[in-house]
RODO-2510 file (C-alpha; in nm, 4 decimals, decimal comma):
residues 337
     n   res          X          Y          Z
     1     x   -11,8976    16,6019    13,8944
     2     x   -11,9050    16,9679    13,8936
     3     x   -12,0174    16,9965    14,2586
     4     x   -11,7322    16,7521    14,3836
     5     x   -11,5063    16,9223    14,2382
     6     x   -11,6409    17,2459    14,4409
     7     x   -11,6178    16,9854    14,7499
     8     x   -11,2293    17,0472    14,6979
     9     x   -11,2109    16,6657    14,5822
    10     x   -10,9889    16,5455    14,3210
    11     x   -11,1551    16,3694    14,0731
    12     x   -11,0638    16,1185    13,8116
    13     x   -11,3612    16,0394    13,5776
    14     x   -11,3826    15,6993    13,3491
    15     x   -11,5741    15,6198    13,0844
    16     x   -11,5429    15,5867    12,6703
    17     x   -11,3693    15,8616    12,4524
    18     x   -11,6661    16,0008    12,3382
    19     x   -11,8359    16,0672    12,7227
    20     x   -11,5245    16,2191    12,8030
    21     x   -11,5051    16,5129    12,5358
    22     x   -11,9082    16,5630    12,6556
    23     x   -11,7902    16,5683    13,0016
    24     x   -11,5276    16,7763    12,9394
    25     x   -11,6953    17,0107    12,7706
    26     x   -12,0057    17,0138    12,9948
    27     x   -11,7415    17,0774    13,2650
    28     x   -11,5631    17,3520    13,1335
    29     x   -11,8552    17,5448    13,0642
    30     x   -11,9529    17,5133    13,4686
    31     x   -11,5791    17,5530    13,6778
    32     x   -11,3269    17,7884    13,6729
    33     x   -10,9650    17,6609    13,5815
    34     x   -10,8561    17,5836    13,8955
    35     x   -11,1468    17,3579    13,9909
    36     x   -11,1177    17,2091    13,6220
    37     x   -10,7690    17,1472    13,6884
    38     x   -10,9105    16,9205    13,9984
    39     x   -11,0584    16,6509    13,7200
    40     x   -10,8314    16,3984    13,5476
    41     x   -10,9995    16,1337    13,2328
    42     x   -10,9169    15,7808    13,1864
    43     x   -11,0801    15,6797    12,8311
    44     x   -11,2311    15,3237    12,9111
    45     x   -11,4975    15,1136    12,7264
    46     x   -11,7187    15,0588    13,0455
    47     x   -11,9823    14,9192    12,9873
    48     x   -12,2414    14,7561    12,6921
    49     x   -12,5996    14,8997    12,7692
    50     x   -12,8257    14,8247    12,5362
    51     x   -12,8272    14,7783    12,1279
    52     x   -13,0721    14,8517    11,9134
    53     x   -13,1746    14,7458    11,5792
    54     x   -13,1089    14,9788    11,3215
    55     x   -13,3328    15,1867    11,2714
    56     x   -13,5627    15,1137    11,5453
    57     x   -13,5685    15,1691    11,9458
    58     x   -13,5947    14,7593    11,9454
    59     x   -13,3024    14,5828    12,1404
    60     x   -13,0845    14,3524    11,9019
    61     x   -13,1045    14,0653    12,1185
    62     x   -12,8830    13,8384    11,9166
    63     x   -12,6111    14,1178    11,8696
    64     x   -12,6341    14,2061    12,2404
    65     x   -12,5999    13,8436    12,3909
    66     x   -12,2620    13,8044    12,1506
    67     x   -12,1098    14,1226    12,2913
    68     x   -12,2415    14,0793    12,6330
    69     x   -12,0349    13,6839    12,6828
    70     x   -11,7068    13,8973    12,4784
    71     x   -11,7466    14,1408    12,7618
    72     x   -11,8146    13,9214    13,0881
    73     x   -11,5210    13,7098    12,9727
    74     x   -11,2732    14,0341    12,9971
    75     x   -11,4650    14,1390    13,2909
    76     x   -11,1855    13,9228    13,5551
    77     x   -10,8929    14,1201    13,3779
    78     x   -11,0467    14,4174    13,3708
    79     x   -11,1368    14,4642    13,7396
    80     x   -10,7724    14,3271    13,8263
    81     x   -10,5754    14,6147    13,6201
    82     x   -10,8571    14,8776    13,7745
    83     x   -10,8009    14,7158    14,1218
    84     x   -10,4161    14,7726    14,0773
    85     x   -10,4445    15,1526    14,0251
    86     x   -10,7000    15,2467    14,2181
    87     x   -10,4217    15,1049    14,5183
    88     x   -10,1266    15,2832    14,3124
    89     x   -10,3257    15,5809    14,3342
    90     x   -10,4461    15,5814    14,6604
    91     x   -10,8103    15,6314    14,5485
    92     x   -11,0675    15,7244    14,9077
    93     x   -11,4161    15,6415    14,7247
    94     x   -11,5484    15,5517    14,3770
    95     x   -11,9042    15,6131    14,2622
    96     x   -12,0239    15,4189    14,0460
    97     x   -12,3986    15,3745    13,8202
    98     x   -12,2996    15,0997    13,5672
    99     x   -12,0031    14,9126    13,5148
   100     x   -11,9870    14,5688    13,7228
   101     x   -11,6026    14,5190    13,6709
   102     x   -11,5883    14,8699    13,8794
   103     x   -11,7904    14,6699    14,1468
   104     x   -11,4964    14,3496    14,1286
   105     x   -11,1858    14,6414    14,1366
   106     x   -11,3006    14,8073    14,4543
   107     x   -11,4172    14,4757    14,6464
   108     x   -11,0585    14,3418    14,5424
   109     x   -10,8864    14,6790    14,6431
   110     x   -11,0665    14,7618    14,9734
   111     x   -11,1707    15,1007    14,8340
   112     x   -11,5672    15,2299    14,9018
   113     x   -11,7897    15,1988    14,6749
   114     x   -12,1160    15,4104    14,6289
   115     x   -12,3642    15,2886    14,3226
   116     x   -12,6248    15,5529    14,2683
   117     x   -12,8891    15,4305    14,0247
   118     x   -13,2689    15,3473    13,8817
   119     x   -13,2081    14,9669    13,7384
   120     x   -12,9408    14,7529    13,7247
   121     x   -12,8385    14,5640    13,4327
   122     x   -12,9645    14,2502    13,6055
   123     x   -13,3796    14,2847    13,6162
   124     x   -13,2991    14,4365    13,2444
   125     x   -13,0984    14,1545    13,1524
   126     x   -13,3276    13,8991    13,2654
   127     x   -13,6060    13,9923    13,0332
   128     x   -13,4057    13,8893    12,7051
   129     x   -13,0733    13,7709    12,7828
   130     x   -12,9620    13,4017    12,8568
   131     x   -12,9533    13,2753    13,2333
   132     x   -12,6316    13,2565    13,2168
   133     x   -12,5571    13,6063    13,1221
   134     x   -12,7917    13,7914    13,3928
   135     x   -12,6724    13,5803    13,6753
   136     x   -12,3078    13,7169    13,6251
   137     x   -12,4242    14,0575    13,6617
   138     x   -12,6383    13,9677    13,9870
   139     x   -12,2880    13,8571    14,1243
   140     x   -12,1268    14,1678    14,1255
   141     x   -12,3984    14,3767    14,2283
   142     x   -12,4367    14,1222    14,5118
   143     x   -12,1202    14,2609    14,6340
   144     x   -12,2648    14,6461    14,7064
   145     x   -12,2627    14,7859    15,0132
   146     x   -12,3738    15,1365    14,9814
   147     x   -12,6589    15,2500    14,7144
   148     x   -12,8300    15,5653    14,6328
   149     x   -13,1781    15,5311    14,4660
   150     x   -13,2576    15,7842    14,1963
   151     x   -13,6084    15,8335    14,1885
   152     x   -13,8228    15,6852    13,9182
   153     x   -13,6266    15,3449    14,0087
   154     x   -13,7218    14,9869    13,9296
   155     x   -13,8901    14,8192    14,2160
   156     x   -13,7637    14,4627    14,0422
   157     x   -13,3393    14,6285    14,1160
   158     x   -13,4073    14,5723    14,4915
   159     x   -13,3867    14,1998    14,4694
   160     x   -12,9674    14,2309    14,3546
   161     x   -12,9093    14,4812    14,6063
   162     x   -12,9718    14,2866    14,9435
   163     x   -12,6924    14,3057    15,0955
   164     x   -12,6531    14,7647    14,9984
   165     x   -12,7757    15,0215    15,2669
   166     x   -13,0218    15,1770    15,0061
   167     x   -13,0804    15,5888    15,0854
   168     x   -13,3656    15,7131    14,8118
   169     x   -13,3114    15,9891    14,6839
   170     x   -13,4239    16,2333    14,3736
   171     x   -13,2672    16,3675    14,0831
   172     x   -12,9355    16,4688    13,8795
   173     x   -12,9079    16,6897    13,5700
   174     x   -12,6867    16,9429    13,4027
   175     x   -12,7862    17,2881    13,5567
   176     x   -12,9842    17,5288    13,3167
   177     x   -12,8524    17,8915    13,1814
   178     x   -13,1159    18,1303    13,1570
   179     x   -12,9262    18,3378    12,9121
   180     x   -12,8906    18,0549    12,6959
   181     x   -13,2501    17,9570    12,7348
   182     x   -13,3744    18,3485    12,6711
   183     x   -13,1446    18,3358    12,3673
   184     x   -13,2961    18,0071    12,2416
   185     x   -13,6355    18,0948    12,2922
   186     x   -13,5810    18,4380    12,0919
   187     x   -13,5234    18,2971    11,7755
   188     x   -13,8415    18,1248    11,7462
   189     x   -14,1931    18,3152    11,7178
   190     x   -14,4017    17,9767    11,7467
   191     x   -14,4189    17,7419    12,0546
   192     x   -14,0924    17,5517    12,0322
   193     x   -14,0951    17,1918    12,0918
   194     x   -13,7879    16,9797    12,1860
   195     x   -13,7913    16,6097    11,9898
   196     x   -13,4566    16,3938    12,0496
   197     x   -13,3977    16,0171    12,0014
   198     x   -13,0643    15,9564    12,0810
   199     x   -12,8135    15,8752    11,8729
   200     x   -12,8645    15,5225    11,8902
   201     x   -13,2080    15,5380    11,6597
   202     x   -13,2971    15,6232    11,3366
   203     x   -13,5775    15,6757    11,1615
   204     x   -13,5636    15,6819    10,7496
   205     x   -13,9246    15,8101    10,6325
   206     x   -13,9494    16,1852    10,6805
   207     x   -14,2475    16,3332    10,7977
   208     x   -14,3809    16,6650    10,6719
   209     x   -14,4409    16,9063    10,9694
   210     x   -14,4530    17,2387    10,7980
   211     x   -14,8084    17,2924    10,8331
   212     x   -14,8111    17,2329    11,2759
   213     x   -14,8626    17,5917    11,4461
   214     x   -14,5147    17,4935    11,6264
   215     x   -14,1372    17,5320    11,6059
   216     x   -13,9553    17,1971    11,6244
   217     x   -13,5823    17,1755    11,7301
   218     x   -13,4196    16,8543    11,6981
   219     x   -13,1350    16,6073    11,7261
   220     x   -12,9754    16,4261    11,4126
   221     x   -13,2037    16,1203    11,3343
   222     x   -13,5660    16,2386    11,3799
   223     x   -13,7222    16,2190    11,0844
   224     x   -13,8977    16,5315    11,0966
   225     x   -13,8878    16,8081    10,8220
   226     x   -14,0159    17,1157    10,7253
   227     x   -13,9057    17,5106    10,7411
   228     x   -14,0358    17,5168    11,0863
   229     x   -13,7665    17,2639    11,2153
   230     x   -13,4457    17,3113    11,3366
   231     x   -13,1672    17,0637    11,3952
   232     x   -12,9175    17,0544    11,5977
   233     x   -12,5982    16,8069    11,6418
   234     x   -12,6126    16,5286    11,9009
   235     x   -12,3102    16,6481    12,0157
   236     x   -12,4571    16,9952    12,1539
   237     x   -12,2933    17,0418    12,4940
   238     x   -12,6309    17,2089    12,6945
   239     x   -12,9452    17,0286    12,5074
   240     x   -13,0746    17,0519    12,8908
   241     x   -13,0895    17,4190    12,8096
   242     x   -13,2887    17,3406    12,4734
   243     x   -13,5233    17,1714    12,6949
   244     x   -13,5582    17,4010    12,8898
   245     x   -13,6495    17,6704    12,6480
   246     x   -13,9256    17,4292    12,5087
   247     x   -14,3100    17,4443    12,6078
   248     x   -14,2628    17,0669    12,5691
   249     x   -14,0545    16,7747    12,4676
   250     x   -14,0973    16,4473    12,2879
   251     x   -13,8239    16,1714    12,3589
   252     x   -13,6845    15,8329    12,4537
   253     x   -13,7438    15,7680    12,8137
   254     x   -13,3764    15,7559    12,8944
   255     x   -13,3467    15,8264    13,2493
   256     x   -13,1013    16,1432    13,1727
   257     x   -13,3272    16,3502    12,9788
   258     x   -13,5943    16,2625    13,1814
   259     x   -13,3989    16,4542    13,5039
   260     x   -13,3469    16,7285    13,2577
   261     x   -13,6927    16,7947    13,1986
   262     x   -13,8232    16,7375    13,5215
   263     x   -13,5968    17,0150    13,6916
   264     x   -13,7204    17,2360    13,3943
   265     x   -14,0552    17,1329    13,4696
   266     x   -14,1124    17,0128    13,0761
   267     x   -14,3998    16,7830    13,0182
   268     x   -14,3149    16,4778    12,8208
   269     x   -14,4492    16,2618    12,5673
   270     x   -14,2025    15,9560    12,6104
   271     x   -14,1774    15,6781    12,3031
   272     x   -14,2649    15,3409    12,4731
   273     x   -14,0118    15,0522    12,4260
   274     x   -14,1617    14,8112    12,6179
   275     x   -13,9223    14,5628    12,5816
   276     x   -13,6886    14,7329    12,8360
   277     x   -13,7972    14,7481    13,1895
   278     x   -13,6620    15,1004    13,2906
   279     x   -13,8266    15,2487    13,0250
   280     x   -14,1594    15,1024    13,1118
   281     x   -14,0939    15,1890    13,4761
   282     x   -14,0125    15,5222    13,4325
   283     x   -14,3012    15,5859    13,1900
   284     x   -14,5661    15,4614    13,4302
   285     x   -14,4513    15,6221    13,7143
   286     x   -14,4502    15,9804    13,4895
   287     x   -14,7690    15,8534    13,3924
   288     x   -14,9131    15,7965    13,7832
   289     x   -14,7766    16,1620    13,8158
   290     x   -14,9307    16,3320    13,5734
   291     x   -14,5778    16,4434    13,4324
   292     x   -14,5691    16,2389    13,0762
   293     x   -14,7423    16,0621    12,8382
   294     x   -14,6460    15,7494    12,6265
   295     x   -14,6479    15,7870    12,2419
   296     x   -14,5039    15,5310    11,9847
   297     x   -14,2735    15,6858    11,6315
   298     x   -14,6214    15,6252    11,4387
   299     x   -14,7565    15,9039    11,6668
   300     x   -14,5141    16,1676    11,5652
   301     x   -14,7480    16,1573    11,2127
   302     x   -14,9908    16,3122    11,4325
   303     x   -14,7519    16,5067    11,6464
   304     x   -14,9850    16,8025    11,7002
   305     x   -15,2300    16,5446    11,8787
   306     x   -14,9160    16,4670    12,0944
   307     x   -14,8794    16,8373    12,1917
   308     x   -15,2763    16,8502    12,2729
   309     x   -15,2279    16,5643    12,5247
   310     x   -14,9453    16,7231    12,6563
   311     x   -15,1379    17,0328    12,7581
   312     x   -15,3830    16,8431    12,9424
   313     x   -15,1128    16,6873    13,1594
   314     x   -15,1636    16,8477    13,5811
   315     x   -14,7654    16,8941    13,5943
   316     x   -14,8093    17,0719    13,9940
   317     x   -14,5722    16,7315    14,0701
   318     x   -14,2857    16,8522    13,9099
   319     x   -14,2660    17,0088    14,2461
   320     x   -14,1491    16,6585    14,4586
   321     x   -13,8556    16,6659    14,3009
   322     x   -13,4944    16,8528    14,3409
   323     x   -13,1533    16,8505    14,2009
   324     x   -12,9425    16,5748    14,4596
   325     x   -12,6528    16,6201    14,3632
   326     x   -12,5257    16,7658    14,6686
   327     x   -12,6632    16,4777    14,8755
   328     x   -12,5083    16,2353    14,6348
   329     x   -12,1488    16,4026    14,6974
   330     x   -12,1888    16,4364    15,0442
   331     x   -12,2743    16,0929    15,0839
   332     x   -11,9448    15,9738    14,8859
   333     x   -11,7590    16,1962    15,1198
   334     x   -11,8676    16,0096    15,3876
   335     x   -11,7281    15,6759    15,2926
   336     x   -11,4006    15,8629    15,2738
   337     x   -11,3966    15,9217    15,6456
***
């Protein structure tokens, strides 16, 4: 976002409410005004993902099959109304990573599309979902012309994306402030560790780490406790900067914080959910690496064993990657010409 709007594009971002205000916030931290001024928000409900059980990094299988036919069935509707203003406002390019009714508006509206991903929902679908479910999503993805391959990407997404030029390419993340990482790093005299979940799990039983030779900074929901832990809200704007100031991190294996800590060059102990195919992809290629481990909640009872395997990790690969976020923008300017 922040480096098309240097491109002197004018940008209108969609997602849910909550994105937005992150976005926004993220944003206005990075651009002056007048490049700020560049970025309009239209608060949409895009997409389902995944749902967990509570309390667990399980997916709800039962609960996500119910929302996913509610969904597919507004999906027609949905891509007509975006279809309609994307002509009334004369939009050059979209890009895209998720939403298949985005894929439906620009086919019907003749605008370029550019999907830049690691999965789709289709190979994730297909593990858990009904036939009838996954094959909806191939459709649409069927339809792409133009891809961008994050690296780290399922091998399986390939199959729904035969008819896409595919250009690989590496990795996206919020840029880090040193300042902000020198301040962070000041107010702790032990080794500070970075543990998030997400705000989609929590754990109940607390566990005691008072007595590990480490500082612990955290997001809401991880269960640890002790006067050598710090929280902080899930709604802090730069946690890439957290990471950043961490010897190491222990998290889900979302493909976001994962970016973040390889341009930091943080090793990471990722919790396995093996029931979701980008997770287990993006594990063992970490893994192959030499970049991450995999660790399950039981192991954060024994979280300074965690930190022990994580100094054992080679990380001299964190050096094949780089921030493309330039080459992602000027590849959507292209399809404006």
């Amino acid at each position: 976002m922040a480096t098309l709007c240097r491109c002197e594009a004018k940008i209108t971002l969609v997602c849910g409410a909550n994105h937005l205000d992150f976005a926004k916030r993220n944003l206005e931290q990075e651009l002056p005004k007048e490049l700020i001024d560049r970025v309009r928000y239209r608060p949409i409900n895009t997409d389902i993902g995944l749902i967990n059980r509570e309390g667990t990094l399980l997916v709800d299988t039962g609960k996500l099959t119910e929302i996913c036919e509610y969904f597919l069935a507004k999906v027609p509707s949905l891509a007509k109304t975006e279809a309609e203003w994307l002509k009334r406002e004369a939009v050059s390019a979209v890009l895209c990573d998720m939403p298949i009714w985005a894929m439906d508006a620009c086919d019907m509206a003749g605008v370029p599309f550019l999907y830049v991903g690691n999965f789709t929902w289709t190979e994730l679908y297909r593990e858990f979902l009904p036939e009838h479910i996954w094959k909806e999503y191939a459709k649409r993805y069927g339809k792409i012309q133009h891809t961008m391959l994050y690296a780290l990407n399922n091998e399986e997404m390939l199959e729904f994306l035969q008819n896409s030029e595919k250009t690989p390419t590496s990795v996206v993340a919020r840029p880090i402030h040193n300042d902000e990482v020198q301040r962070i790093k000041s107010q702790h005299e032990k080794p500070p560790v970075f543990v998030a979940l997400g705000m989609s799990a929590r754990f109940k039983q607390p566990i005691d780490v008072s007595h590990a030779p480490y500082d612990f900074i955290t997001t809401l929901g991880v269960p640890l406790v002790g006067e050598n832990v710090t929280v902080i809200s899930n709604s802090t704007p730069n946690t890439q900067d957290y990471i950043a100031a961490a010897d190491y991190v222990i998290t889900k294996a979302g493909w976001g914080t994962v970016a973040e800590c390889i341009l930091a060059q943080r090793p990471m102990a990722l919790f396995a959910r093996d029931t979701v195919l980008e997770d287990r992809t993006t594990i063992c290629k970490l893994q192959k690496l030499g970049l991450a481990i995999s660790v399950t909640p039981e192991n954060l009872h024994r979280v300074e064993r965690v930190i022990e395997d994580l100094k054992q990790l080679d990380t001299s690969n964190f050096d094949t990657f780089y921030d493309a976020a330039s080459e992602i923008a000027d590849k959507l300017i292209s399809l404006m010409q």
